[in-house]
C-alpha positions as CSV (number, residue, x, y, z in Angstrom):
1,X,-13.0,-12.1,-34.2
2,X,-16.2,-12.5,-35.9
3,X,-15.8,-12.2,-40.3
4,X,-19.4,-11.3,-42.1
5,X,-20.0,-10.7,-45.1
6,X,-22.2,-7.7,-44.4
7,X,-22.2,-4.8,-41.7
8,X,-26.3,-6.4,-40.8
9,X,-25.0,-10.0,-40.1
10,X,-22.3,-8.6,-38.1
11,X,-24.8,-6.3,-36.0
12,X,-26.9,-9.4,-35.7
13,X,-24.1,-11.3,-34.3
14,X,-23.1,-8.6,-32.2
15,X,-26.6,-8.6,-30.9
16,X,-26.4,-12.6,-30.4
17,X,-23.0,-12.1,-28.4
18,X,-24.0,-9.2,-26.2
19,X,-26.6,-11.0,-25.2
20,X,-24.6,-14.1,-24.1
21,X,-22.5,-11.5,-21.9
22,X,-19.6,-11.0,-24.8
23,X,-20.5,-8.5,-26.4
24,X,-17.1,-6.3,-25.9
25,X,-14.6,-9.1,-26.0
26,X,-15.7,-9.9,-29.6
27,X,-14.3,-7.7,-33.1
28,X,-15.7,-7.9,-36.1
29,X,-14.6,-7.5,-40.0
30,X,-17.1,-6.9,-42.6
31,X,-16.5,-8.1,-46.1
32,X,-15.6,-11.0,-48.6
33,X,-14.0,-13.4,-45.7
34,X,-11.2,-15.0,-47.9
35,X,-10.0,-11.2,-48.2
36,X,-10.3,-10.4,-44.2
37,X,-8.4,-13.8,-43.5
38,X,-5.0,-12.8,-45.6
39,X,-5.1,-9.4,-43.2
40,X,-5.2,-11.5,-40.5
41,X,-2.4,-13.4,-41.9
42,X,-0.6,-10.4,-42.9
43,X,-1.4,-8.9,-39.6
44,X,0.3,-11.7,-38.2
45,X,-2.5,-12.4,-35.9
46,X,-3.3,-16.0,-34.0
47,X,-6.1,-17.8,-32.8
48,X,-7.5,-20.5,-30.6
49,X,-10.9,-21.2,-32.2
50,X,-12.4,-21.0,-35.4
51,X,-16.1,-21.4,-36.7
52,X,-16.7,-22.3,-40.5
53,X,-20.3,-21.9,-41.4
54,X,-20.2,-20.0,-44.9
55,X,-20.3,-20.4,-49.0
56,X,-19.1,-24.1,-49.0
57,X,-16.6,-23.4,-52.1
58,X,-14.5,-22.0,-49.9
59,X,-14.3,-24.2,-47.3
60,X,-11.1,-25.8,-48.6
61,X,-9.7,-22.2,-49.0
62,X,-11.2,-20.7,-45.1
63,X,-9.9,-24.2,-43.8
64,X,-5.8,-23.3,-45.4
65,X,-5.9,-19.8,-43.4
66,X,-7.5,-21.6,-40.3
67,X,-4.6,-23.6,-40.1
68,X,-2.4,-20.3,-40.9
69,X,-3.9,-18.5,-37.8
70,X,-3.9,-21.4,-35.3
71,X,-2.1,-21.3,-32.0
72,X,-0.6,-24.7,-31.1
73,X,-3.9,-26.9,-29.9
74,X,-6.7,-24.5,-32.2
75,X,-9.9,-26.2,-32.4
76,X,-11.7,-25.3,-35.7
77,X,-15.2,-27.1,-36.1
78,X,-17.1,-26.7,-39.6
79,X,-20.6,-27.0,-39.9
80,X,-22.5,-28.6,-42.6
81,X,-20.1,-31.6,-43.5
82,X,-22.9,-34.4,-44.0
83,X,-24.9,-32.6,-46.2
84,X,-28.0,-33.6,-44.3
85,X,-26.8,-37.5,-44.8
86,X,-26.1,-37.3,-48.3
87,X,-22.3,-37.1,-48.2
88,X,-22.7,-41.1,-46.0
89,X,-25.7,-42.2,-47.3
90,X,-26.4,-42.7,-50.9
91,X,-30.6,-43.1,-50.1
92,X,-30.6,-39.5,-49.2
93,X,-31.0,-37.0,-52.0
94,X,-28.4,-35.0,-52.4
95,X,-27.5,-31.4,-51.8
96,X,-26.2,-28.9,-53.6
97,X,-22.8,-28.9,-51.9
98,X,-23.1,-32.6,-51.2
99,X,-19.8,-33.5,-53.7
100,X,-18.5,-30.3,-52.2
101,X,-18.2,-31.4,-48.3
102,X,-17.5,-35.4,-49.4
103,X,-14.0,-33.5,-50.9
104,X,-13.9,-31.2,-47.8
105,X,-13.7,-34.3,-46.0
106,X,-11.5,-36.5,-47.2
107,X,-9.2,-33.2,-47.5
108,X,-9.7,-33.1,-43.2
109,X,-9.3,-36.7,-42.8
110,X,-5.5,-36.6,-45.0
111,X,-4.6,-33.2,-43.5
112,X,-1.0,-33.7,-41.9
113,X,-1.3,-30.4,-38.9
114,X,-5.2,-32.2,-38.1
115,X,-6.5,-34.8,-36.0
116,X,-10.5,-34.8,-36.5
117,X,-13.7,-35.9,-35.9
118,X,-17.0,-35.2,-37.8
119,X,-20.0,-35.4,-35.1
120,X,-23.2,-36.8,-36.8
121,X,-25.0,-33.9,-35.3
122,X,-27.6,-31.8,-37.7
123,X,-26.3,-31.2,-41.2
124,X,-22.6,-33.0,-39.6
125,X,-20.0,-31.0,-37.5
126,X,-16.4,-31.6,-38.2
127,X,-14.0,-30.9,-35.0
128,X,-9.9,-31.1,-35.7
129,X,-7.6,-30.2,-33.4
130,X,-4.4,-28.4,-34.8
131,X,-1.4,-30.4,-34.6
């Protein structure tokens, strides 16, 4: 399941995917994600993996339905945690969502269903495992 906020991303992605080889075994839902994630949740519907890489306001929010939606042993990675160094390094000038991710974080690190990791790699992936 693939959420985008408009019909063009999700064609691109579909485009990406099919060309991978997955084209069919992915669905897509088109539309402000926080509203696709409570029909999943209403839907009742479960997951193994999740991918956060969208408006980082809502990270907090797409993180609370992650957890919702996990299967025992989910992996959900979010991108851009580090801010490109400015959330660890005070030399680097800040980002716009810097403050944003540093509370993103410490919410990850405290979270009681999450064991995580961030990787140092590009803008700073974060990798927790659902308890």
């Amino acid at each position: 399941m693939s959420l985008e906020l408009e019909e063009k991303y999700a064609q691109l992605a579909y485009n990406n995917v099919s060309k991978a080889g997955f084209g069919e075994q992915v669905s897509y839902m088109t539309g402000p994600a926080l509203q696709s994630l409570e029909k999943l949740v209403q839907d009742r519907r479960s997951f193994d993996f999740f991918f956060i890489d969208a408006d980082k306001e809502n990270y907090k929010n797409y993180l609370h339905y992650c957890v919702q939606l996990a299967n025992a042993d989910a992996i959900i990675v979010t991108d851009n945690v580090l801010a490109a160094g400015s959330v660890a390094d005070s030399n680097v000038p800040p980002k716009r969502y810097t403050a944003l991710m540093k509370e993103f974080n410490v919410t990850v690190a405290n979270h009681s269903q999450l064991e995580s990791i961030i990787m140092p790699i590009g803008d700073g992936m974060t990798i927790s495992k659902v308890k």
